[in-house]
N, C-alpha and C positions, 0 to 999 in steps of 0.2 A: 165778890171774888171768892165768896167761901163756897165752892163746888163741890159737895159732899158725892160722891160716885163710886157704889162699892168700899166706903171708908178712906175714900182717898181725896184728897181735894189737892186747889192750887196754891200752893204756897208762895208768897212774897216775901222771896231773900234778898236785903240790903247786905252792902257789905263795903266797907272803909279798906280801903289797900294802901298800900305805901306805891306810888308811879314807878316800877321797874318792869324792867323786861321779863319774860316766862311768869309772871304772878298770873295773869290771867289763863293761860294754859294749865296750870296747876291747880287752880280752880276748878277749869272744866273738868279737868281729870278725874277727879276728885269724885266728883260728882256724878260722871257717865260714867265711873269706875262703880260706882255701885249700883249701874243698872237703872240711873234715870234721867230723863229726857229733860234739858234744858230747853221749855219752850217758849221763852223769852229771854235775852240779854241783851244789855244797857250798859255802858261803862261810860264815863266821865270826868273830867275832874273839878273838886270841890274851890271853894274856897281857897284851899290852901293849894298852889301847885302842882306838892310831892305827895296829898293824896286824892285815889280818884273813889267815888262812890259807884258799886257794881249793884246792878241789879238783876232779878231772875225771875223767872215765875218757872218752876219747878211741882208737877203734878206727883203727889206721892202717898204716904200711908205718916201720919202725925209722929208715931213715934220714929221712925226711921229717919224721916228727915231733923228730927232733934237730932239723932245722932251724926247725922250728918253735919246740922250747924257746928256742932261741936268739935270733931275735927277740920272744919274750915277754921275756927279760932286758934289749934293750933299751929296752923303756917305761919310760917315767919313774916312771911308780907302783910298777914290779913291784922289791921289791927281792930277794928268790932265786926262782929257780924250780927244781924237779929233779922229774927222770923217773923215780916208784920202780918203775919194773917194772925195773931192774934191778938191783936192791938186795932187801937184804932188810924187808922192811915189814908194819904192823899197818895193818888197813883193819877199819871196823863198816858199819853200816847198821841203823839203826832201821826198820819198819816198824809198820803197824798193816792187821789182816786182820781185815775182817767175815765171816763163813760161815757159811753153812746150818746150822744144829742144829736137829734133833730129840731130844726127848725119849730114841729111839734111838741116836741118834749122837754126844750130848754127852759121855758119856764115856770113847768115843773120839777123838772130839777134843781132850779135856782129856788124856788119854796122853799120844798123840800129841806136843802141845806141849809137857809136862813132859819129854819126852827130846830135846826141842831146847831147852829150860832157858826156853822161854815164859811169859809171865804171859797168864790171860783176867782183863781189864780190864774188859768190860760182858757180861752174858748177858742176852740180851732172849729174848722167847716163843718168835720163830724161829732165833734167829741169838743167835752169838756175836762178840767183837770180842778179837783174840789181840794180844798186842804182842812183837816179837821184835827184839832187838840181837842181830849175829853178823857176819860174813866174810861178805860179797858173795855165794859158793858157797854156804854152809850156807842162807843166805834163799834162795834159789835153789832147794835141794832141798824145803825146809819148804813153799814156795808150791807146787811139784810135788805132793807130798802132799797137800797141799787139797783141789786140784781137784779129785778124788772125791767130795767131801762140799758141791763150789759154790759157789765163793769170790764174796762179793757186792760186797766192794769191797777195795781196797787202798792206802795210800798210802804212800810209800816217803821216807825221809828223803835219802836220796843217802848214797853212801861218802864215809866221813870218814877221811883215814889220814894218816899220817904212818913214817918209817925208822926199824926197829926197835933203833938201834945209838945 
C-alpha cells in the first residue's frame, strides 16, 4: 500500500467518530478542502454504538497529509485519528464481480477464483457473480485477471483496516 509516485503515496486514515449526523460531511470537507481526493471511504460502527470507525485511502504528499491528520483531530466529533501507512496494518476489501462465462470458460474462472480463495455466489447462462474479501493488492490483481474473460460489472466495498499490534 506504500505507492511512492512523484513523493506521494496512498495513505490509510482510520478514524474514531462519535455517531452524529454532519461528522462525516465535515470530514470530507476537510479534506477535498485542501485539494485532495478521497479515493477510498468506509464508515462503520465499532463496538461501541455511539462510535463509528471511518476509513480512507487518501493519495498525497507525507507531510501535508500530517497536517491534515492534525486538523481532522481537531473536530469535535473526531475522537482519534491515525495514519496507518506508517505502521504496520491489516486492510480487507470486499468486492463482488459479475463476468462473462461461457460454458467454455467457466471452469476457468471457477480455478481461477478458487486460488484467490473466492466464492461464486450466482451463475447465470451468461455470466457469473464471484465474491472476494483480501488486501486492496490481492483484489487488485484478481480484477487484472478478469479482464480477459469481460468483467461486466463490479462493486467494491471500500478497505476496511485497522494497526495490526
Amino acid at each position: 500500500m506504500n505507492n511512492n509516485i512523484n513523493n506521494k503515496r496512498k495513505h490509510v486514515i482510520t478514524a474514531l467518530v462519535e455517531n452524529q449526523p454532519s461528522v462525516l460531511a465535515r470530514i470530507v470537507g476537510l479534506i477535498s478542502g485542501r485539494g485532495y481526493n478521497i479515493e477510498n471511504l468506509n464508515v462503520g460502527p465499532t463496538q461501541d454504538p455511539t462510535v463509528s470507525r471511518l476509513t480512507m485511502v487518501v493519495p498525497g504528499d507525507d507531510r501535508v497529509l500530517e497536517q491534515v491528520t492534525r486538523q481532522l483531530e481537531k473536530l469535535v466529533d473526531v475522537i482519534k485519528v491515525a495514519d496507518l501507512t506508517r505502521e504496520s496494518f491489516l486492510n480487507r476489501e470486499c468486492i463482488l464481480v459479475r463476468v462473462a462465462a461461457t460454458r467454455k470458460t467457466r471452469s476457468e474462472i471457477i480455478e481461477l477464483a478458487e486460488v484467490f480463495g473466492c466464492r461464486v455466489i450466482a451463475v447465470h447462462a451468461g455470466s457469473m457473480v464471484i465474491q472476494l474479501v483480501g488486501e486492496q493488492e490481492i483484489v487488485a490483481d484478481f480484477l487484472e485477471l478478469m479482464k480477459p474473460f469481460r468483467i461486466l460489472d463490479v462493486s467494491r466495498s471500500g478497505v476496511i483496516a485497522m494497526a495490526s499490534v
